[in-house]
Biopython code that builds the backbone (N, CA, C, O; Angstrom):
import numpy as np
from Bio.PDB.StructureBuilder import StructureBuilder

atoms = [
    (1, "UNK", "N", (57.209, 21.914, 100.007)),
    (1, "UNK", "CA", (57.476, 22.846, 98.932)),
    (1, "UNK", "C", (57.674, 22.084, 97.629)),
    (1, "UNK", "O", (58.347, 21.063, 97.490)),
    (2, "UNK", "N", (56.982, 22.739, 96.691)),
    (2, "UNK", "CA", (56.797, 22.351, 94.941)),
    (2, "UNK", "C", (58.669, 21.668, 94.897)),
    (2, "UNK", "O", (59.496, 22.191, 95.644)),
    (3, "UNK", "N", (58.954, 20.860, 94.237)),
    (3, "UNK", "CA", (60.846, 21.143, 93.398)),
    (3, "UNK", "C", (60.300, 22.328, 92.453)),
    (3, "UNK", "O", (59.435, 21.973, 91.652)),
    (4, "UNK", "N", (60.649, 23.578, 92.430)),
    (4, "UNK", "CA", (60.243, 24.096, 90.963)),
    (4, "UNK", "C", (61.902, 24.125, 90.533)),
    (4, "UNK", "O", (62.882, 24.103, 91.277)),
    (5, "UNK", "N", (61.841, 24.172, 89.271)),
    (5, "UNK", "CA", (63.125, 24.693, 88.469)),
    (5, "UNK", "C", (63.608, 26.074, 88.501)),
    (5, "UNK", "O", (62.897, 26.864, 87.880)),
    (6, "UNK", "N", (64.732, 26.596, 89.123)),
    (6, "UNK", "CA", (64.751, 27.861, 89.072)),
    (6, "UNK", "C", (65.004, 28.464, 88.164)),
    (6, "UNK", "O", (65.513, 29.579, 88.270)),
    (7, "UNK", "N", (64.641, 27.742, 86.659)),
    (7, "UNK", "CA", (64.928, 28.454, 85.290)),
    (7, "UNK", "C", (63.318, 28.881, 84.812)),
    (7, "UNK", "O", (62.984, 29.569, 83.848)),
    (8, "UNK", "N", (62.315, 28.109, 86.013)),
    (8, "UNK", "CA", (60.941, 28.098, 85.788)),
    (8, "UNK", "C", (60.453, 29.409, 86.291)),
    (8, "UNK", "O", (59.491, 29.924, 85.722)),
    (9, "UNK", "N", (61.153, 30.143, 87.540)),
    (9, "UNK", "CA", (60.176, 31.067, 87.848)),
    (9, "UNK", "C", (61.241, 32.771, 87.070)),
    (9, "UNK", "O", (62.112, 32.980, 86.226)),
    (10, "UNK", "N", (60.340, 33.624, 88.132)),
    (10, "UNK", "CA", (60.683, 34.682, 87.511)),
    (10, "UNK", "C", (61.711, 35.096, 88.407)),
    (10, "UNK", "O", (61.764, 34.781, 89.596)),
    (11, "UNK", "N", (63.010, 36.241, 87.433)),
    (11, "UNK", "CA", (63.889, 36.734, 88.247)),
    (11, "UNK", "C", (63.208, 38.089, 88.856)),
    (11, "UNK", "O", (62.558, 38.982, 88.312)),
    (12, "UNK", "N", (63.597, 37.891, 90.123)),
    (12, "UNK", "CA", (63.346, 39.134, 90.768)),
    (12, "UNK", "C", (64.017, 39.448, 92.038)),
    (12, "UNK", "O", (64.440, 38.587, 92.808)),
    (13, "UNK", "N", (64.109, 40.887, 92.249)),
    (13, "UNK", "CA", (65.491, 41.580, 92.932)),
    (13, "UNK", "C", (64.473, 41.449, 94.748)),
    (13, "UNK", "O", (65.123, 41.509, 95.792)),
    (14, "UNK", "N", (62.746, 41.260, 94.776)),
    (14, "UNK", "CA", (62.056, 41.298, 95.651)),
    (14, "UNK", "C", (62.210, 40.035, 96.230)),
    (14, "UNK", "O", (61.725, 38.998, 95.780)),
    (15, "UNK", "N", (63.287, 40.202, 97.814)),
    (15, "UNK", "CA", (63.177, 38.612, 98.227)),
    (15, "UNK", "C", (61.845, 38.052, 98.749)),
    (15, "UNK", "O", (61.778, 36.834, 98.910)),
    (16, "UNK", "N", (60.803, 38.801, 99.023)),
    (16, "UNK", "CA", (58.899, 38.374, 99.340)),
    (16, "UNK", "C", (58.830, 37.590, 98.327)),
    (16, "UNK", "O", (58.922, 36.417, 98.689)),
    (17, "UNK", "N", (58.675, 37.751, 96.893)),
    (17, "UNK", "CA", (58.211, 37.378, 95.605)),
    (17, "UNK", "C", (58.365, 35.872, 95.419)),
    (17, "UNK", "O", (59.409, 35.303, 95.099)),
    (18, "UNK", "N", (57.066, 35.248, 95.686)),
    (18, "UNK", "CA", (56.746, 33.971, 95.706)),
    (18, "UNK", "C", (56.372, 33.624, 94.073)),
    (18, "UNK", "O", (55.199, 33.819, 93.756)),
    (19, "UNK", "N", (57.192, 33.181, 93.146)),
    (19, "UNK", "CA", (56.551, 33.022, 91.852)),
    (19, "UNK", "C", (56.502, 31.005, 91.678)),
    (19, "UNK", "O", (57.385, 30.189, 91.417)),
    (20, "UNK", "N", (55.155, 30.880, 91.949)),
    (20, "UNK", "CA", (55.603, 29.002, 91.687)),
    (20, "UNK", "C", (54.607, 28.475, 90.364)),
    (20, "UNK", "O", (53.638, 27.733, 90.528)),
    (21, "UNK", "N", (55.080, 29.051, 88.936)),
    (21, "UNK", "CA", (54.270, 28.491, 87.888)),
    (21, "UNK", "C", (53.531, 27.484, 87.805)),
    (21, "UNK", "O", (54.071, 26.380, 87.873)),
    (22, "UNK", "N", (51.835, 27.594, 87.603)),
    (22, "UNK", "CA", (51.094, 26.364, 87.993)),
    (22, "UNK", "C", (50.894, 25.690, 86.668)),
    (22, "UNK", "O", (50.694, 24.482, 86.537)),
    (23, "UNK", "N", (50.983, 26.800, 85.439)),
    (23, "UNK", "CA", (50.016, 26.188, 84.528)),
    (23, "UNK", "C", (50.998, 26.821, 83.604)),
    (23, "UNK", "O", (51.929, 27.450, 84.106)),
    (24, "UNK", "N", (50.824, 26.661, 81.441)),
    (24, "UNK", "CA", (50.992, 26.641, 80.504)),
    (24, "UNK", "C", (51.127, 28.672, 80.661)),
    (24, "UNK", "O", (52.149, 29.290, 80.363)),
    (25, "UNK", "N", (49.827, 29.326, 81.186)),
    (25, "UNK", "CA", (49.620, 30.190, 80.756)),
    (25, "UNK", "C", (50.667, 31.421, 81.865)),
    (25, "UNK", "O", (50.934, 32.597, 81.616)),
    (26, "UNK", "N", (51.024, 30.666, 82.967)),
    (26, "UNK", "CA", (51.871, 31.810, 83.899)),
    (26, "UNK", "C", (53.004, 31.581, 83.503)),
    (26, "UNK", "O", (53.946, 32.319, 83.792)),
    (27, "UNK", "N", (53.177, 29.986, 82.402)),
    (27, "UNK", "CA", (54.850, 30.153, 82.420)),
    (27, "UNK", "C", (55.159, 30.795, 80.912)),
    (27, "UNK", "O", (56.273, 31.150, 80.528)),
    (28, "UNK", "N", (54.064, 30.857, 80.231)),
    (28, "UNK", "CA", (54.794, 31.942, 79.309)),
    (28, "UNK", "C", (54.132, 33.205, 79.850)),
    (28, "UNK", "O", (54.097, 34.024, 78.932)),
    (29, "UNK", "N", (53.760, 33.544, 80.616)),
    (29, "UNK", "CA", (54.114, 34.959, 81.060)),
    (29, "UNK", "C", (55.213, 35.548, 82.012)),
    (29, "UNK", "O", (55.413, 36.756, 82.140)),
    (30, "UNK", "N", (55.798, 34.713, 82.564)),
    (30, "UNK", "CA", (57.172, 34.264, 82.838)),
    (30, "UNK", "C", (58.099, 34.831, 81.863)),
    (30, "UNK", "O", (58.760, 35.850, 82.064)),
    (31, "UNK", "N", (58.123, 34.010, 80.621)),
    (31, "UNK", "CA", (58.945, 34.074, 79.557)),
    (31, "UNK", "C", (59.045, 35.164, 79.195)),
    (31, "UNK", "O", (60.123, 35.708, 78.962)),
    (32, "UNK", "N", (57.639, 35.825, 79.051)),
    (32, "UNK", "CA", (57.352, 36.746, 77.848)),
    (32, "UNK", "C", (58.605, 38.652, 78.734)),
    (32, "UNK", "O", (59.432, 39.471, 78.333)),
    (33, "UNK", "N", (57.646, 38.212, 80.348)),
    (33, "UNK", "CA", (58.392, 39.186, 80.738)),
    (33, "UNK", "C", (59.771, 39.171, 81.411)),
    (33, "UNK", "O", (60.253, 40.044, 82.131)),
    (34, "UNK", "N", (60.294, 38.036, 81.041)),
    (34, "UNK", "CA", (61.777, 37.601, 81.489)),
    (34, "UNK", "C", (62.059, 38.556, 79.842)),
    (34, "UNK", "O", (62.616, 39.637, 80.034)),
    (35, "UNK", "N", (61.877, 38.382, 79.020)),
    (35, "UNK", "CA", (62.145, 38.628, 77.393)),
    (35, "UNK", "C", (62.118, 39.918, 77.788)),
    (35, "UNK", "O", (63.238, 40.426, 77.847)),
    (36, "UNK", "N", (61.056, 40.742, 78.131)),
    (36, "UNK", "CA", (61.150, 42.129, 77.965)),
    (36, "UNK", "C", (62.319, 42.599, 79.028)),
    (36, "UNK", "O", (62.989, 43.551, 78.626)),
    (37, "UNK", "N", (62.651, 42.091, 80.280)),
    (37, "UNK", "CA", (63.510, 42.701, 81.110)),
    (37, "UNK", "C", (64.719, 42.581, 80.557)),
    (37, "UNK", "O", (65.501, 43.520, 80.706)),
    (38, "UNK", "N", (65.263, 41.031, 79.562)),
    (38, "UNK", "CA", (66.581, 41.129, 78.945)),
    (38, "UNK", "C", (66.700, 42.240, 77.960)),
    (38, "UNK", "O", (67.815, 42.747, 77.834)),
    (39, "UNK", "N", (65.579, 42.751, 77.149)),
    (39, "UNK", "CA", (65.722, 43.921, 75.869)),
    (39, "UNK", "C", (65.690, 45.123, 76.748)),
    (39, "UNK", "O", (65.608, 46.103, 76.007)),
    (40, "UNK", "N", (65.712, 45.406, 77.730)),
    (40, "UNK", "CA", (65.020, 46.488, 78.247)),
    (40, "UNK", "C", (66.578, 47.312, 78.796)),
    (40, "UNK", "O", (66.817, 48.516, 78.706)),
    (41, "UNK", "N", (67.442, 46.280, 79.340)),
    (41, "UNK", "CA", (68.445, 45.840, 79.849)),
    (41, "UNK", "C", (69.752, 46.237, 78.662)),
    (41, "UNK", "O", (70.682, 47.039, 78.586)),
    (42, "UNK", "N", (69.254, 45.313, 77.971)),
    (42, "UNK", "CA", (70.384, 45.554, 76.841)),
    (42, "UNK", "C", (70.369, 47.052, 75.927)),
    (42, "UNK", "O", (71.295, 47.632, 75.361)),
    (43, "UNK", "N", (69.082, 47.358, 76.032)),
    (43, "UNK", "CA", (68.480, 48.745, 75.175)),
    (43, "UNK", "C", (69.388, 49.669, 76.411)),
    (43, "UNK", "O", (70.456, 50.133, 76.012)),
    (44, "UNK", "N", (69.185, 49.813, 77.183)),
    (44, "UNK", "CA", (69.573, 50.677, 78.376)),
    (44, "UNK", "C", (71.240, 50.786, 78.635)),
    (44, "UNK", "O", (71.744, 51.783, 79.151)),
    (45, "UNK", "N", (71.875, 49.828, 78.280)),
    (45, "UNK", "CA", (73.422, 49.638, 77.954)),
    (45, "UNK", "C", (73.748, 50.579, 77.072)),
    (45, "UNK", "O", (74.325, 51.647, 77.275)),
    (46, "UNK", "N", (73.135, 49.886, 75.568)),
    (46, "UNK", "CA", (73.481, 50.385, 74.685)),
    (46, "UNK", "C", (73.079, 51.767, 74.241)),
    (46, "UNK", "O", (73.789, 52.374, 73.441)),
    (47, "UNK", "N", (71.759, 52.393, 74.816)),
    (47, "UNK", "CA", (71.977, 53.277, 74.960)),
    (47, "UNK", "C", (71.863, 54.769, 76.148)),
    (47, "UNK", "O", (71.287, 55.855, 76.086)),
    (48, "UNK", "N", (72.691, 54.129, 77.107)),
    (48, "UNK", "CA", (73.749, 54.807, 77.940)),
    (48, "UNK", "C", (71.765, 55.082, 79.310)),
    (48, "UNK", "O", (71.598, 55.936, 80.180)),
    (49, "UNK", "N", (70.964, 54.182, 78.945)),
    (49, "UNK", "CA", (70.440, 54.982, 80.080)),
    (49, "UNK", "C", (69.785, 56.367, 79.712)),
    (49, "UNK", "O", (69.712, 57.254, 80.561)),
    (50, "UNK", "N", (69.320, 56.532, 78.457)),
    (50, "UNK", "CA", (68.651, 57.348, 77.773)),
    (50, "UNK", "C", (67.188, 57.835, 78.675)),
    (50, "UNK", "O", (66.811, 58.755, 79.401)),
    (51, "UNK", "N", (66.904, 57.119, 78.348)),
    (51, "UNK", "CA", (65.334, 56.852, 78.190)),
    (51, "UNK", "C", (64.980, 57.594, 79.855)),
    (51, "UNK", "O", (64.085, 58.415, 80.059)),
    (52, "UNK", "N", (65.859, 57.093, 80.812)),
    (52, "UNK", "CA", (65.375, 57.933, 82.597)),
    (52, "UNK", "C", (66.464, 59.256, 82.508)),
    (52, "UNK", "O", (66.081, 60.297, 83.041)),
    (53, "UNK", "N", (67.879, 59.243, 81.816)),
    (53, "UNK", "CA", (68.665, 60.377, 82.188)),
    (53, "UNK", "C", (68.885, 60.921, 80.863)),
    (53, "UNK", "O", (70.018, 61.040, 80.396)),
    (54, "UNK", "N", (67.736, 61.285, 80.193)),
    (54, "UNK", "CA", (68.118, 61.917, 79.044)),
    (54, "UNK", "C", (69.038, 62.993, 78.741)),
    (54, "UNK", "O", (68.634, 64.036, 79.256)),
    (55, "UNK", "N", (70.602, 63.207, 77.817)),
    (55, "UNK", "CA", (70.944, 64.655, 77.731)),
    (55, "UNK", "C", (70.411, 65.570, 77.462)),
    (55, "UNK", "O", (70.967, 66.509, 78.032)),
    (56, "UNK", "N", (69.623, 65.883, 76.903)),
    (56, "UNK", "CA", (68.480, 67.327, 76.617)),
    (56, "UNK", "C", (69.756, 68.228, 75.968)),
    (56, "UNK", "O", (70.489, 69.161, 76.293)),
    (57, "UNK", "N", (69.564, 67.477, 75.034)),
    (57, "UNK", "CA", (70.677, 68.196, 73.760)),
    (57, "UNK", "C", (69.313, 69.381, 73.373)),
    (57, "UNK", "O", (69.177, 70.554, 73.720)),
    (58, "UNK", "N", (68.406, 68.458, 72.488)),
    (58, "UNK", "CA", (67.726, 69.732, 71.833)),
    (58, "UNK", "C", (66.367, 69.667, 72.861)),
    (58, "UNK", "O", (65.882, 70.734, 73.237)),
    (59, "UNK", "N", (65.818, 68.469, 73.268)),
    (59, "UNK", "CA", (64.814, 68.833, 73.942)),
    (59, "UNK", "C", (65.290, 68.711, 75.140)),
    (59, "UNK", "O", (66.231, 68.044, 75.570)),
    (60, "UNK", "N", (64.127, 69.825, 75.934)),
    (60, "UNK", "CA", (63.974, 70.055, 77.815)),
    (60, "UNK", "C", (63.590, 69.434, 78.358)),
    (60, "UNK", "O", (63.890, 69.410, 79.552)),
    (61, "UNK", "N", (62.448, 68.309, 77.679)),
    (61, "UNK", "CA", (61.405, 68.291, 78.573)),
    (61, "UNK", "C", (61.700, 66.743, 78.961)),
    (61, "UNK", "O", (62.179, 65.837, 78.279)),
    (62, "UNK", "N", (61.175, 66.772, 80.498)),
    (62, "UNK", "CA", (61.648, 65.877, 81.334)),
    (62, "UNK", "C", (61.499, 64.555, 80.957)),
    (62, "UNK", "O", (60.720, 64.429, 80.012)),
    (63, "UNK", "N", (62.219, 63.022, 81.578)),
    (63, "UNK", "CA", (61.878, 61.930, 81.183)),
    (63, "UNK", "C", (60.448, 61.434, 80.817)),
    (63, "UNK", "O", (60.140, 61.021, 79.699)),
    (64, "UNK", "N", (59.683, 61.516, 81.794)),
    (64, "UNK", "CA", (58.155, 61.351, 81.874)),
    (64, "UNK", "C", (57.671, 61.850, 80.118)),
    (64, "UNK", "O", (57.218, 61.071, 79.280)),
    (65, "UNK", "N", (57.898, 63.162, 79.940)),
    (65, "UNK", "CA", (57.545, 63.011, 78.989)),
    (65, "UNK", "C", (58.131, 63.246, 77.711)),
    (65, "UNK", "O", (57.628, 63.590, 76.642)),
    (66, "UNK", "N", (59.244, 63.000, 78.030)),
    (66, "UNK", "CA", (59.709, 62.363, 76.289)),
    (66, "UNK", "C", (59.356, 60.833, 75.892)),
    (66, "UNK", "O", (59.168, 60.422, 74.747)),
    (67, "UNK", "N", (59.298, 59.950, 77.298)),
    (67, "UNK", "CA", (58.493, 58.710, 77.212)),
    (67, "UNK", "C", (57.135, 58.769, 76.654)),
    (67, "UNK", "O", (56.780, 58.161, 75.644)),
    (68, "UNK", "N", (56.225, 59.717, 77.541)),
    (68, "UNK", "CA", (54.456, 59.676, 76.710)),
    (68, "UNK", "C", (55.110, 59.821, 75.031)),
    (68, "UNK", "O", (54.754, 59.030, 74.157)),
    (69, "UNK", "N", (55.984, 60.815, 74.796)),
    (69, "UNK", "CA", (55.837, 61.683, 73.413)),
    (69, "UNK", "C", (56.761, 59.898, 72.452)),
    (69, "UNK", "O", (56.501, 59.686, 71.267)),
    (70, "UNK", "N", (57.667, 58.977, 73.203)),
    (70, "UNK", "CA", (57.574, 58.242, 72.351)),
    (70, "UNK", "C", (56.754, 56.676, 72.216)),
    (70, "UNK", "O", (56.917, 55.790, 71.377)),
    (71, "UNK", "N", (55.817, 56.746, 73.403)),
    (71, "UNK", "CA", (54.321, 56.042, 73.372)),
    (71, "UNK", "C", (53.665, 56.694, 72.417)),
    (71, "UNK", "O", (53.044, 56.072, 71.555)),
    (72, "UNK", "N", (53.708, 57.783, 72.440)),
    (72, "UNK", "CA", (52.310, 58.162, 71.391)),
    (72, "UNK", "C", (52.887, 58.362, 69.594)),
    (72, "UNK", "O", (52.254, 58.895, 68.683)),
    (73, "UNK", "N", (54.242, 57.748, 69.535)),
    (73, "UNK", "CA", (54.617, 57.710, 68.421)),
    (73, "UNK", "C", (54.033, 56.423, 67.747)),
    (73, "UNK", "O", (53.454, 56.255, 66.674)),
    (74, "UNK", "N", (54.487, 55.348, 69.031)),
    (74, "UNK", "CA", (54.352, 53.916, 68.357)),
    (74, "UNK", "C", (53.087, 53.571, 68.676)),
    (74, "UNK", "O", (53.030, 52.342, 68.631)),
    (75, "UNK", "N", (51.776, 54.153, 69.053)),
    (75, "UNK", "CA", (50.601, 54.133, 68.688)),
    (75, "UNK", "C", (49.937, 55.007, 68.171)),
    (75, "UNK", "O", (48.715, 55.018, 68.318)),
    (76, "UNK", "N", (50.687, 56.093, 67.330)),
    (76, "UNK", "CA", (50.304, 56.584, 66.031)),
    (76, "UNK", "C", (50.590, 55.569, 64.788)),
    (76, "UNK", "O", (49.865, 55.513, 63.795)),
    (77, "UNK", "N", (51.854, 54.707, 65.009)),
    (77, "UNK", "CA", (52.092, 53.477, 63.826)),
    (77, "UNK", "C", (51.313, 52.697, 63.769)),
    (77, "UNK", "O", (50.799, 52.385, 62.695)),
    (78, "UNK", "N", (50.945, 52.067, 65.079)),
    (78, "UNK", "CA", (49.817, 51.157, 65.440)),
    (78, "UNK", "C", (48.233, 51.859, 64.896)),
    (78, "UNK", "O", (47.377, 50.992, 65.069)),
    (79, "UNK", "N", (47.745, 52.869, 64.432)),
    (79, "UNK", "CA", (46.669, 53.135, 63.970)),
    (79, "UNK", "C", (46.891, 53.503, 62.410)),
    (79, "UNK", "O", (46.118, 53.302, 61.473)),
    (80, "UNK", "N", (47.640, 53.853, 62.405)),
    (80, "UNK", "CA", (47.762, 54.236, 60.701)),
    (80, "UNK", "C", (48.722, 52.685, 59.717)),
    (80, "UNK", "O", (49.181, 52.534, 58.585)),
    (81, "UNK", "N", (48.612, 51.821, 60.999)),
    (81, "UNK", "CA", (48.950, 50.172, 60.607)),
    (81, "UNK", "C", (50.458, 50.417, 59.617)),
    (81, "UNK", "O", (50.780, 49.826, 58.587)),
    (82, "UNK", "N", (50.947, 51.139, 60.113)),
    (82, "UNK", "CA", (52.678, 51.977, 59.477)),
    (82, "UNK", "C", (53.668, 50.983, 60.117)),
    (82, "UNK", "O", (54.081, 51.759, 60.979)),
    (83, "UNK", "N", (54.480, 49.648, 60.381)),
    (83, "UNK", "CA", (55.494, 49.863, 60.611)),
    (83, "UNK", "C", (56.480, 49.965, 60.166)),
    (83, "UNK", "O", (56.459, 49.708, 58.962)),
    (84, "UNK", "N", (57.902, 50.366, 60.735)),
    (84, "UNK", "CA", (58.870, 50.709, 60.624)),
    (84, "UNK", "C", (59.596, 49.246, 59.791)),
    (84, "UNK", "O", (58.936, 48.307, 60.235)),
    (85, "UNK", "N", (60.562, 48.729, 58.882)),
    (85, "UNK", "CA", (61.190, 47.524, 58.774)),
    (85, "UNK", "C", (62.072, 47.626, 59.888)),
    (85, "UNK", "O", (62.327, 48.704, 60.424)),
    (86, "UNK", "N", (62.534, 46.553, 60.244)),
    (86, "UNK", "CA", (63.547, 45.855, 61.603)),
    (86, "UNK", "C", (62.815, 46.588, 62.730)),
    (86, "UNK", "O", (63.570, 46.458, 63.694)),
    (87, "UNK", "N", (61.708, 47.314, 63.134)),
    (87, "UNK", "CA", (61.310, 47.645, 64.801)),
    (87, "UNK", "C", (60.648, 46.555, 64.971)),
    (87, "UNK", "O", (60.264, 45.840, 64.046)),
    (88, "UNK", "N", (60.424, 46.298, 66.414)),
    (88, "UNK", "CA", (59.022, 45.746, 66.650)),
    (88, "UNK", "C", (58.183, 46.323, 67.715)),
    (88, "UNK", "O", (58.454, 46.212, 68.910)),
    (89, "UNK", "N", (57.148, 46.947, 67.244)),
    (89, "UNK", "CA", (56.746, 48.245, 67.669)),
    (89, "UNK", "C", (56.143, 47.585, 68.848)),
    (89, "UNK", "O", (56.312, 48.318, 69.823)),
    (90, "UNK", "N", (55.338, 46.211, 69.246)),
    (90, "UNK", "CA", (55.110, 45.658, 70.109)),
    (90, "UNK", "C", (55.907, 45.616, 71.693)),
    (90, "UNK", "O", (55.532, 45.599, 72.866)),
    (91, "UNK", "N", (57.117, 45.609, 71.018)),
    (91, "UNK", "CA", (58.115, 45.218, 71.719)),
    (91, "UNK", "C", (58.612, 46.491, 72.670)),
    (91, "UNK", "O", (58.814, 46.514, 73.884)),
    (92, "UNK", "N", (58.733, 47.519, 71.692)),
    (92, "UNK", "CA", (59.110, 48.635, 72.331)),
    (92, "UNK", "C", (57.899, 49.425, 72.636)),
    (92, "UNK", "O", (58.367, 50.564, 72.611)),
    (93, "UNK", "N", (56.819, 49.535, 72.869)),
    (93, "UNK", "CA", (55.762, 50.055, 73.248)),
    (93, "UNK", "C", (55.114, 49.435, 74.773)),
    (93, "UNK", "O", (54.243, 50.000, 75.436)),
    (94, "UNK", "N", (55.742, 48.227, 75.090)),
    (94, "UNK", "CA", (55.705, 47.526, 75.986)),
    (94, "UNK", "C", (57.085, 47.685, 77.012)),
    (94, "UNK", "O", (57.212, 47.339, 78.186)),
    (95, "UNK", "N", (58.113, 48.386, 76.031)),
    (95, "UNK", "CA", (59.606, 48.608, 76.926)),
    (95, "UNK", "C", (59.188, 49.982, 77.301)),
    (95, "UNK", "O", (59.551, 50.326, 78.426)),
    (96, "UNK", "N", (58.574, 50.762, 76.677)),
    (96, "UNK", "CA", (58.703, 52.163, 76.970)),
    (96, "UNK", "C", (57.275, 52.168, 77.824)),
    (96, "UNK", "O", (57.396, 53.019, 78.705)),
    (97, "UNK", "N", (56.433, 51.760, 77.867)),
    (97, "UNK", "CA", (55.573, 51.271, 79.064)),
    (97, "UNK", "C", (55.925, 50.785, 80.396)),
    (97, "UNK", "O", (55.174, 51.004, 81.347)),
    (98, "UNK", "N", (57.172, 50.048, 80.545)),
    (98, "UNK", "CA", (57.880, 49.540, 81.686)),
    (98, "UNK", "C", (58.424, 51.007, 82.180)),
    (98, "UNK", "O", (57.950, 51.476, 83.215)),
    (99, "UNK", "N", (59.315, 51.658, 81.519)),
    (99, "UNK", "CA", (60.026, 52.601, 81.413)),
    (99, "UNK", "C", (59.252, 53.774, 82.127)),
    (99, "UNK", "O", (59.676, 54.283, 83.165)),
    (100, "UNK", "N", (58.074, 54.174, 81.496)),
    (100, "UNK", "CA", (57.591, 54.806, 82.114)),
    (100, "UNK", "C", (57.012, 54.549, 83.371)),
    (100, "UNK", "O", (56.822, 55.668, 83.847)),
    (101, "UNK", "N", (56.520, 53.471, 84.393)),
    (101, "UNK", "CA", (56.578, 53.252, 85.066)),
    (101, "UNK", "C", (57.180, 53.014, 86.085)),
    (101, "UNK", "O", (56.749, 52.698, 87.194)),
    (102, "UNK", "N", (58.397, 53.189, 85.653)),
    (102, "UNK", "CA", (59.754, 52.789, 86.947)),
    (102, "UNK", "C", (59.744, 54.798, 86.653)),
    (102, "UNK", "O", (59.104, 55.373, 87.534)),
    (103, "UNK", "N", (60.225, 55.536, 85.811)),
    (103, "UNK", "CA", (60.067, 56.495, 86.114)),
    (103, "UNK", "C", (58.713, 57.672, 86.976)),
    (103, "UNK", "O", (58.935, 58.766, 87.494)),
    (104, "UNK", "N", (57.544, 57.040, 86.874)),
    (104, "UNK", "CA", (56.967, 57.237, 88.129)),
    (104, "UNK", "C", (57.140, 57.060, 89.226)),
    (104, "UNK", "O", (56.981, 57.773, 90.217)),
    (105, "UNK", "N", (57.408, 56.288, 89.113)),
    (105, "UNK", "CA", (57.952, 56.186, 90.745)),
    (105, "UNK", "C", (59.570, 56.407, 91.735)),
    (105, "UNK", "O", (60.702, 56.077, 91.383)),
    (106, "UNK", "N", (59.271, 56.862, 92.620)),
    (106, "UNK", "CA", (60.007, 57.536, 92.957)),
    (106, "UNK", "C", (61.456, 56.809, 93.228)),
    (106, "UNK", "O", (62.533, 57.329, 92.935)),
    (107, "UNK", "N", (61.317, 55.656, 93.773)),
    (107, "UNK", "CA", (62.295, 54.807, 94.309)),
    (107, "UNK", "C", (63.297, 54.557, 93.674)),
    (107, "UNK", "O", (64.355, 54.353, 94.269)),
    (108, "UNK", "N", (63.185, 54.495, 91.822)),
    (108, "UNK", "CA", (63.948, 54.101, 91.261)),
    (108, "UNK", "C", (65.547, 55.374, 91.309)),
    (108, "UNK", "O", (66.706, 55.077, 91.017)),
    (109, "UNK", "N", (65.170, 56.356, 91.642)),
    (109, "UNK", "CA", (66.141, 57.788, 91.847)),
    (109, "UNK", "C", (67.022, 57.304, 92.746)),
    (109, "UNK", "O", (67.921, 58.025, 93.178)),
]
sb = StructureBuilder()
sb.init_structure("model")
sb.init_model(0)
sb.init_chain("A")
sb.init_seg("    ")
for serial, (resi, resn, name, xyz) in enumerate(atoms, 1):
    if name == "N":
        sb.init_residue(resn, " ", resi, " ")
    sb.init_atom(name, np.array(xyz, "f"), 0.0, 1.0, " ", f" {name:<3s}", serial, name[0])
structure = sb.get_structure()
C-alpha cells in the first residue's frame, strides 16, 4: 500500500471509498471538492438547514424546487454576465447543485 497522506485524500463518511491521488489533476479535485463540502457545511449551519427543510413562510413549494427556482436564478446571472458584489455565483451554483442532489435522493431523509 501507497504511504498516502491522509490530508491527501478525500473525506468521506463511505468506508468502500478507495481515494489514492495519482496525479496534479485528482488532487486538486480533491481540494476543490473538499472546499465545496466545507461551504456547503457552514452555509447549512448558518442557515439552519434551509435549503432541504425549508419553513414555507411565503412559499409552498417543495425543496426540489425552490432549489431548480434558485439554479435558474444564478444561471440567469451567468447569461446576462450580472454578478452580484461579494457572491460567487460559481460557488453557489455548484452548492445548490450538490444540494439538489442529496435531495433526490431518498436516503438522505
Amino acid at each position: 500500500m501507497n504511504n498516502v497522506d491522509p490530508s491527501d485524500t478525500l473525506r468521506t463518511t463511505n468506508p468502500d471509498a478507495k481515494f489514492y491521488p495519482i496525479n496534479k489533476t485528482e488532487m486538486a479535485i480533491l481540494d476543490v471538492c473538499n472546499q465545496v463540502a466545507d461551504l456547503l457545511i457552514k452555509k447549512n449551519r448558518a442557515y439552519g438547514n434551509s435549503a432541504l427543510e425549508p419553513v414555507r413562510i411565503f412559499s409552498k413549494s417543495d425543496e426540489k424546487e425552490q432549489l431548480r427556482v434558485r439554479i435558474d436564478d444564478k444561471l440567469s446571472r451567468f447569461a446576462r454576465g450580472e454578478e452580484f458584489p461579494g457572491d460567487n455565483d460559481i460557488d453557489d451554483l455548484i452548492g445548490y447543485l450538490v444540494l439538489l442532489k442529496i435531495a433526490n435522493s431518498e436516503s438522505w431523509r
